[in-house]
C-alpha positions, 0 to 999 in steps of 0.5 A: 061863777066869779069872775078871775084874771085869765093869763093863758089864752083867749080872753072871754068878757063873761067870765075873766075881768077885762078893760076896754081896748078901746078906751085905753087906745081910742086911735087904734080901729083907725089905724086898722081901718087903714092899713097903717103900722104900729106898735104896742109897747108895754110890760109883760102881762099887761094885755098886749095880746088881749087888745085884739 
């Protein structure tokens, strides 16, 4: 099955087409790691949800 874009729901690496969250935010298990606040501004549909 080839793959497709997901814009409901989980994301799932095998069967939807995905970026890397942390080659686009190389700071962001840092700041995780310590508790800090921050944001993620972008337009719609751009993958604010899926970087988790």
């Amino acid at each position: 099955m080839p793959r497709w874009f997901n814009t409901t729901g989980h994301c799932r690496a095998d069967i939807h087409y995905m970026l890397s969250p942390t080659s686009r935010l190389p700071d962001l298990e840092g700041l995780i790691a310590q508790e800090n606040y921050f944001v993620i501004h972008a337009p719609r549909q751009s993958g604010k949800t899926t970087i988790s």
